[in-house]
Residue, then its C-alpha position, 0 to 999 in steps of 0.5 A: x500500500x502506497x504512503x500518502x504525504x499531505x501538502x502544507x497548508x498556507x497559514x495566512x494568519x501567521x504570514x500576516x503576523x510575521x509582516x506585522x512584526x517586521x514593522x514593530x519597533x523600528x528606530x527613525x533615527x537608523x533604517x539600516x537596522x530595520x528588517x528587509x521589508x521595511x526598508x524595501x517600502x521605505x525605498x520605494x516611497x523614497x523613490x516615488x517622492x523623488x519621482x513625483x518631485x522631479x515630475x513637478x519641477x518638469x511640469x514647472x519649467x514646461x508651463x514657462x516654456x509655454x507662456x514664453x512661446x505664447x507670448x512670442x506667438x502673440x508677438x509674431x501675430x502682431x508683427x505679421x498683421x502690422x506688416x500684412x497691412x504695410x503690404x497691402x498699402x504698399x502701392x499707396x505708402x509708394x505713392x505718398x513717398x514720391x509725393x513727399x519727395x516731389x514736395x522736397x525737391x520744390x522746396x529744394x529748388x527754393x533754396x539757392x545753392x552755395x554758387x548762387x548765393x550771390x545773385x540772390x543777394x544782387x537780386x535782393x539789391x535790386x529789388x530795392x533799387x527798381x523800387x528807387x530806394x537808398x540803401x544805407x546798409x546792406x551787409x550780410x553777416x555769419x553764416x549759420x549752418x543747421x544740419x541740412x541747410x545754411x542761413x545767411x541774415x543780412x542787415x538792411x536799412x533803407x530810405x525811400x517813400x512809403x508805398x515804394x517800401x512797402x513794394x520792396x517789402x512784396x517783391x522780396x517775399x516774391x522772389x523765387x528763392x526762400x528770403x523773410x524779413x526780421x525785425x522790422x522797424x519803420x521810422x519817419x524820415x524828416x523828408x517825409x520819407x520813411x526809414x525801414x531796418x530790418x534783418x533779412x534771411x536767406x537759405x541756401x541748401x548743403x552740398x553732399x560735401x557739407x551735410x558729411x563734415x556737419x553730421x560728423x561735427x554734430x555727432x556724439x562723441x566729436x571733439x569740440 
């Protein structure tokens, strides 16, 4: 007759106690002491901290990154509307640019060069004397040179009837070239004539020589 041998039986009770009692009177302060199960868990949460920590600061820096590249988004929208529109009104903003430029060149043309400067002032000169005034000054001063233009005053005093001067003072508010007069001053004469002193300015535009030696002397950092 053949012996029968009966299988162990699993005794969950008593597993459960043993687990219970690796988990009894563990020292905080050394886990190396601790039985082996303990410390597997305690790893185990250790690394799962861990993970959930650098799982944060990921998140973190993308949810930066995010807003940057929205930003920037935001910015390349408004940059490309900005320039959509430019290039929509790009035969107009054309158009507007000659007409400008026209507008330029006539006044150009309305400020004498450094050549003709003296036959403005002859043309000055005779206004006066097709007007039969007396001129009893007639000197031009310093000239003052701005960054795309030069001024010249010129220091008049003249003696003649009233509408003659007043004709003097029409004719060279007409001639071709820019001249204003300053500082008018009008006094009866003891002839009946009057006397008129003023400052006459003209304007005369730079060569491409003198706008570069004006932009250098006026740009920051030039030796004074």
């Amino acid at each position: 007759m053949a012996a029968s041998t009966a299988a162990p039986k699993f005794n969950l009770a008593d597993l459960q106690q043993k687990i219970a009692s690796q988990f009894r009177g563990l020292n905080p302060n050394d886990p190396a002491t601790w039985p082996i199960l303990p410390r597997l868990l305690a790893c185990a949460a250790l690394m799962a901290a861990i993970v959930i920590a650098l799982w944060f600061v990921w998140l973190s820096n993308s949810d930066a990154e995010l807003e940057a590249e929205l930003a920037k988004e935001k910015a390349l929208k408004a940059d490309f509307t900005k320039k959509l529109g430019q290039a929509v009104n790009l035969a107009a903003l054309k158009q507007q640019r000659e007409q400008v430029q026209r507008y330029v060149d006539q006044l150009e043309k309305q400020l004498p060069s450094k050549a003709e400067m003296d036959a403005l002032l002859s043309d000055i000169n005779q206004a006066g004397l097709g007007r039969s005034l007396t001129f009893e000054l007639f000197r031009p001063g310093q000239v003052n040179v701005k960054e795309y233009y030069a001024e010249l005053p010129i220091a008049l005093k003249v003696t003649g009837r009233y509408h003659d001067v007043g004709s003097f003072t029409a004719d060279v508010a007409n001639l071709s070239r820019i001249v204003t007069l300053n500082n008018l001053a009008v006094t009866p004469a003891k002839d009946g004539t009057l006397v008129m002193e003023a400052q006459a300015k003209t304007f005369r535009y730079l060569d491409a020589e003198e706008v570069q030696k004006q932009r250098k002397a006026t740009a920051p950092g030039a030796k004074k």
